[in-house]
N, C-alpha and C positions, 0 to 999 in steps of 0.2 A: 190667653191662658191655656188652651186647649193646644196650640202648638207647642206652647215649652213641654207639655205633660209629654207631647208624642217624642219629642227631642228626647226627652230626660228615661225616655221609657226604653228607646233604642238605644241608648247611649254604652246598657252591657253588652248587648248582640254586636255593635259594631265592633267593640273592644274585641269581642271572644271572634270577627269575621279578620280582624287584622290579626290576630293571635294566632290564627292557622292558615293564613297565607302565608303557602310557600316562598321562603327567604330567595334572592339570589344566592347561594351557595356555590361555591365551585362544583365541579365533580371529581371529585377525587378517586371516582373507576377507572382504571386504563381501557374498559370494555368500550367499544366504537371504532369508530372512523379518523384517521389520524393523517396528514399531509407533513412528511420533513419541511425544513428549513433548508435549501439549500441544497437539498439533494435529488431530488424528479422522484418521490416516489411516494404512494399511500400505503398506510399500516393498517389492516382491517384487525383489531382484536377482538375473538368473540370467548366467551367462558372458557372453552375449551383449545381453544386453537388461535393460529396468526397467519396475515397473508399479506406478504410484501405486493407493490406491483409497482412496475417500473412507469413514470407518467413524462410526457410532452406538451408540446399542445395541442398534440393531434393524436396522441393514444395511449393505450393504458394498458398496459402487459402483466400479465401474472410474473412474478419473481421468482420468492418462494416460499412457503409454508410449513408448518408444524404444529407440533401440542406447544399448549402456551407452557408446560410444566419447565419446556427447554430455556424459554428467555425470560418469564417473570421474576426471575434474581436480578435481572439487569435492569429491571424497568422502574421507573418513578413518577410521581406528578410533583410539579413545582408550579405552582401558580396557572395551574392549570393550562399547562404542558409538560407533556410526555419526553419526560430523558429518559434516552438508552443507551447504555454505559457497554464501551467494548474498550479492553483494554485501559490505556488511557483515552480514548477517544468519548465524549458525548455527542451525541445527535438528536437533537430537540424537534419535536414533532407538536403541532398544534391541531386541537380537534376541532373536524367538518360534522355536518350534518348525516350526511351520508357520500357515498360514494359519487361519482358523475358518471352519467346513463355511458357515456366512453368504455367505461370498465368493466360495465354488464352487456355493451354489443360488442366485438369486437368482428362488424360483417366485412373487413376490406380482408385481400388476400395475402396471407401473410408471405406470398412467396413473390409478392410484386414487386418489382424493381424500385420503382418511383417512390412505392411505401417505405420500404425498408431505407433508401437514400435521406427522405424526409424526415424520416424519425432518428437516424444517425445524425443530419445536418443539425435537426432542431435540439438537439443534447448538446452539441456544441456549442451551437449559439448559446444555448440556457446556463451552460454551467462553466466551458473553458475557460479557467483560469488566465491566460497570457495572450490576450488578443494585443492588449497598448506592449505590452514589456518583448514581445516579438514581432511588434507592428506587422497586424496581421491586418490586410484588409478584406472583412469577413464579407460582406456585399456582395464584392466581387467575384470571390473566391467560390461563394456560393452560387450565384449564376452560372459562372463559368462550369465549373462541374454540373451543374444540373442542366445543361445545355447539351453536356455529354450523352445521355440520355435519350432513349426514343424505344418505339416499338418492339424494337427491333435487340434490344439489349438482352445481355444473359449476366448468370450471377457473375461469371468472371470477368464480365467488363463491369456491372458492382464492386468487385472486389479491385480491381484495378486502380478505378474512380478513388474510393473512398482511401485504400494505402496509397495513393496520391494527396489526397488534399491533405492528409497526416503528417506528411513529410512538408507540406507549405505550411502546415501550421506550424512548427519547430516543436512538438509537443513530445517534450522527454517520454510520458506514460500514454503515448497516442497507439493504440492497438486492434488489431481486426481480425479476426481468427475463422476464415472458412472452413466448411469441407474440408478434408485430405483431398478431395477428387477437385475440386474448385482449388485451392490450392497450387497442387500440382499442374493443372491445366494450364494457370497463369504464369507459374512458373517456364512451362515450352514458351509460353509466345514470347517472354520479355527475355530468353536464354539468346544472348548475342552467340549470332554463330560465326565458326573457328573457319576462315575460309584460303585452306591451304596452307596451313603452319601449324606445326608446334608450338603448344605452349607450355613452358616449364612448371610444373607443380610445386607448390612451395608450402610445405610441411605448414597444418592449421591445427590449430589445439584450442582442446572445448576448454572452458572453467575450472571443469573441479578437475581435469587432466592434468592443465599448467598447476593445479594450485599443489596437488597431489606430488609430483615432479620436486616442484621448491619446497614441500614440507619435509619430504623424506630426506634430501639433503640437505638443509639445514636442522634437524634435528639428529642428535648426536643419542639420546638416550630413549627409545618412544616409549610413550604411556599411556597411547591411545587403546582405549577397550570399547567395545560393543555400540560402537560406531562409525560409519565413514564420513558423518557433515562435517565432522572437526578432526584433527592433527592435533595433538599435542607432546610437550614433552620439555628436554634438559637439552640445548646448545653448550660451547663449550664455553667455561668461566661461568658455571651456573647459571647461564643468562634461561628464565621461559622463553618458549614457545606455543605459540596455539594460531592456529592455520583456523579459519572462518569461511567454508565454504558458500554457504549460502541461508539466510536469513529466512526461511521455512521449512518446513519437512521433517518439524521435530517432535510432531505430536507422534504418541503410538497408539496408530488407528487398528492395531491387528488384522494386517494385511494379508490377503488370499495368495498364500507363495505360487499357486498354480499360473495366477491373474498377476502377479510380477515379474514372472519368465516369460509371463504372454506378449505384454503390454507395455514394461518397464515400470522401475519402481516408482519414479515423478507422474504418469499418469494414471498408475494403481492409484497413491495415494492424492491424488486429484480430486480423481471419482469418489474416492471414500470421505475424505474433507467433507465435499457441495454435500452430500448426504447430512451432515450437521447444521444445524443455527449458524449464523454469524457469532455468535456469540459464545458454541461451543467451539467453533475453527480458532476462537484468538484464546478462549483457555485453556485449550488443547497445546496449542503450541508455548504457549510459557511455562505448563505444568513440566513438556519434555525440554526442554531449553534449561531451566533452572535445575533438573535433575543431574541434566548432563552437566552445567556448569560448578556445582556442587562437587562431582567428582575433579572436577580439571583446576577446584582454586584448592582440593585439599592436595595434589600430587604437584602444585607447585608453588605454597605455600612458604615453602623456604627459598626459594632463586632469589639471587640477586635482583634482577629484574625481569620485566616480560614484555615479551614483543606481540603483539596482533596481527595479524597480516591477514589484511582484507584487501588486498590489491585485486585480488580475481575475481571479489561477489559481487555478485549483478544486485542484490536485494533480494526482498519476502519481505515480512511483518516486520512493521518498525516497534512490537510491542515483542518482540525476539531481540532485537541488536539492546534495546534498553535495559530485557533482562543480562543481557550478556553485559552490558559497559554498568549497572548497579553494582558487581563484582567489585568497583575498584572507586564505591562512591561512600564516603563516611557518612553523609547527613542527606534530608529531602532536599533537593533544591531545583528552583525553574529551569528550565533550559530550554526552550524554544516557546514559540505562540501560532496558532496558526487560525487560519479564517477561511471559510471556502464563499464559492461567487455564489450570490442569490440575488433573484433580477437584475436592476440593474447595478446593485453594491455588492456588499460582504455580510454572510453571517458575523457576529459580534466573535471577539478576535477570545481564545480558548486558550489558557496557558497552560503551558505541557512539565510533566515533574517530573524525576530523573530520583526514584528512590533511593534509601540507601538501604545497603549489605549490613547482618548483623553484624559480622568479621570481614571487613574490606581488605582489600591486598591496597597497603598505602602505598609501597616502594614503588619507583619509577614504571613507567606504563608507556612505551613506543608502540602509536596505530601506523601500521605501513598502508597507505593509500595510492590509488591511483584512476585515471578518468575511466578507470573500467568500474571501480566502485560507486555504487550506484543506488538507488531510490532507498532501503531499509538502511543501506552503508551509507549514503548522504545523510541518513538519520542520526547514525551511530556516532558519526564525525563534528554533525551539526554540535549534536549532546556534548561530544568530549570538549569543547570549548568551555566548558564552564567545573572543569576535572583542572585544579591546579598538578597533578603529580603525573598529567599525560601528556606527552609530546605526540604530533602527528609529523612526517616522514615519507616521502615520496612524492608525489604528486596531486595535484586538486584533485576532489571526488568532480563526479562525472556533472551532478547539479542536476539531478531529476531526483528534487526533494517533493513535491508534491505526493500525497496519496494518489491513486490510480480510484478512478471511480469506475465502477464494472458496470457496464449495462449488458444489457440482448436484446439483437433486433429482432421482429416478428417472424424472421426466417428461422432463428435458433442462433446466427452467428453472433459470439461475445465481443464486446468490443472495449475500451478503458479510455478516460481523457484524464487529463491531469485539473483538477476543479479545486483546488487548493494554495495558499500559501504560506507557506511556514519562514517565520521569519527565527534568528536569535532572539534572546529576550532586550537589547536593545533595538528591534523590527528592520534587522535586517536581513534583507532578503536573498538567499545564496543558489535560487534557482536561474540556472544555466551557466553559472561560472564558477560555481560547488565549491564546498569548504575547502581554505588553501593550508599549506603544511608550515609546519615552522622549520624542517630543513629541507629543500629541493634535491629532486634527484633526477628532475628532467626528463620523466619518461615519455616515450613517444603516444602520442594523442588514439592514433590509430590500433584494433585491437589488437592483431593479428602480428602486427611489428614490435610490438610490445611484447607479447606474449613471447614469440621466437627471440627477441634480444635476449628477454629471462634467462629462457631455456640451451640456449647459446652457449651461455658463457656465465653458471649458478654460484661460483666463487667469485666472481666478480660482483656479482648482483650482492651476495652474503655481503661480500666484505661495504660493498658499498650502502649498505645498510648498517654495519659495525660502528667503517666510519664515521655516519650522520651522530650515532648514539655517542660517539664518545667523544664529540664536537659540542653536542649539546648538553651534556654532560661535566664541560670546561676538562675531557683528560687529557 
């Protein structure tokens, strides 16, 4: 009896001890410790602030940082993970307990050869997208370069090393960026020299030279104002034009005219960009992209039709070419999926939209292409695949559809791989043999030969660009 009493007598205390134990509950604070998916890096959020750091296996590098006031628009928890939203891209972060002591020492030197090579090599391994689809064999590839290697090394034989194994990786976004003095240096030693002969010089033209050259002459009427990334205007028979130089550079950072006669205006506005969030640099440039596009679908709203001609652009933001190719899109719809490597799989595969314009330009839509268009432009091209009222026109894009993933090594040198794959929304995959055209026009593969055939002989190239339209067109 005296046991049941005791039983019967605790019986509301237990109630009231389970009653205030703490539930498992999510956490639904973004505040903490955060590891991507997919991507080598940890997110510290704390009340007031963020701090990216770039991770390996073997180290942890500050990134970058700011007031949280800049990215908490972009951030969310979903089951207790962290989305952050850039552009159309998400990037899924799951929370640690804390950081690894890696991140709080960082005692090796950061100007060591060996270090700097193993933190390059181990991002490869970690994230490179195309080791089987470029039969890469990475083993090897790694020994052997790091055999290169000894006491005795300097940053320019680093730098030599590492744009070597870049080019055996076949990696369209594989990128190294030293010193100007490093650089330069490497540049003497690998200058084959001229021994005892002339050599002919053969007239080279940069991107937005050739692209500028072909706008002016195919445009008959211009309407281009208060910019130089775009050409536009009225060919003859009412036909648009809009010339697409290059796929960034359209945010207005109010730049230091002092610091853009100094420096040039792609590395003023470089330097001003990294001074933003991630997440200001991608709404920066769709806020100037869709302003300027605004102006260019109301000045050629009545043509006949419209030509793009993205033959010269290397790429920038693929969330730039989307707002440019929404111009000519009635409704939301998919158009691409992509996945980036983590261990030894894929992040879960993300399916990419393709907004539409309140007023789309329906009438007929010719993208002039060619293998110099490239990573944003493989975007632009990818997307127009699923545009019934757009024809593509010249030649394949170049197939460096992948995002570039940016790292820095512990020296300060930036460097990019390609950690992604984008496929159309039936998963197919168009890296390295880039979206093909529906009328050929044969261009030569090489840039330079390309470029001077243009520049050559520009009524030829017009009319052969005419002709494709009014082929597929049945005139």
């Amino acid at each position: 009896m005296r046991t049941k009493i005791i039983l019967f007598t605790l019986l509301p205390l237990i109630i009231l001890l389970v009653g205030c134990k703490p539930s498992k509950v999510k956490n639904n604070s973004i505040e903490g410790i955060w590891e991507s998916i997919g991507y080598g890096e940890f997110l510290k959020i704390e009340a007031n602030s963020y701090e990216y750091f770039d991770i390996t296996d073997f180290s942890c590098l500050p990134a970058k940082e700011g007031n949280i006031s800049e990215v908490i628009n972009s951030m969310q928890i979903s089951n207790d993970t962290l989305i952050v939203k850039r552009g159309f891209n998400k990037y899924r972060y799951v929370r640690i307990k804390k950081l690894p002591e890696l991140c709080q020492q960082n005692i090796k030197d950061k100007n060591d050869i060996s270090y700097n090579f193993e933190v390059f090599a181990n991002t490869y391994k970690n994230h490179y997208a195309y080791f089987d689809l470029n039969k890469i064999d990475w083993d090897n590839l790694y020994i052997t370069s790091k055999n290169k290697i000894n006491s005795k090394s300097t940053e320019v034989d680093l730098y030599l090393i590492l744009e070597d194994m870049i080019g055996k990786l076949k990696d369209n976004h594989g990128s190294i960026e030293p010193t100007d003095e490093v650089y330069e240096s490497a540049e003497k030693r690998i200058q084959p020299k001229l021994v005892g002969q002339e050599r002919k010089e053969l007239k080279e033209y940069g991107d937005f030279e050739i692209a500028d050259i072909v706008a002016d002459y195919y445009i008959k009427e211009d309407l281009t104002k208060d910019t130089w990334l775009m050409k536009w205007g009225r060919m003859e028979n009412n036909i648009g034009y809009i010339q697409i130089k290059t796929m960034f550079l359209y945010a207005d950072l109010n730049l230091n005219d002092s610091l853009v006669k100094e420096n040039g205006f792609v590395s003023t506005y470089i330097d001003a960009l990294e001074r933003l969030s991630y997440e200001q640099q991608i709404s920066e440039e769709i806020a100037g992209t869709s302003k300027l596009m605004d102006k260019i679908m109301r000045d050629l709203k009545e043509t006949k039709h419209i030509i793009i001609d993205v033959r010269f652009n290397g790429g920038g933001q693929d969330v730039v070419a989307l707002e440019i190719l929404k111009r000519f899109n009635p409704d939301r719809k998919q158009i691409a999926l992509k996945k980036a490597r983590h261990n030894n799989g894929y992040t879960i595969k993300t399916p990419i939209y393709l907004e539409a314009a309140p007023n789309p330009y329906l009438k007929s839509v010719y993208l002039l292409t060619s293998q110099q268009s490239a990573s944003a432009t493989d975007m632009m091209a990818l997307s127009s695949l699923e545009l019934i009222n757009l024809k593509r026109i010249g030649s394949h894009t170049n197939g460096a559809v992948s995002d570039a993933l940016q790292k820095t090594l512990p020296n300060g040198w930036y460097f990019s791989l390609s950690n992604e794959i984008y496929t159309d929304k039936n998963d197919k995959c168009y890296e390295n043999i880039g979206i093909p055209v529906d009328y050929e026009l044969n261009y030569p593969e090489e840039r330079q030969t390309f470029f001077r055939r243009v520049a050559e002989d520009l009524e030829k190239d017009k009319q052969s660009v005419l002709n494709a339209i009014r082929k597929l067109r049945n005139e």
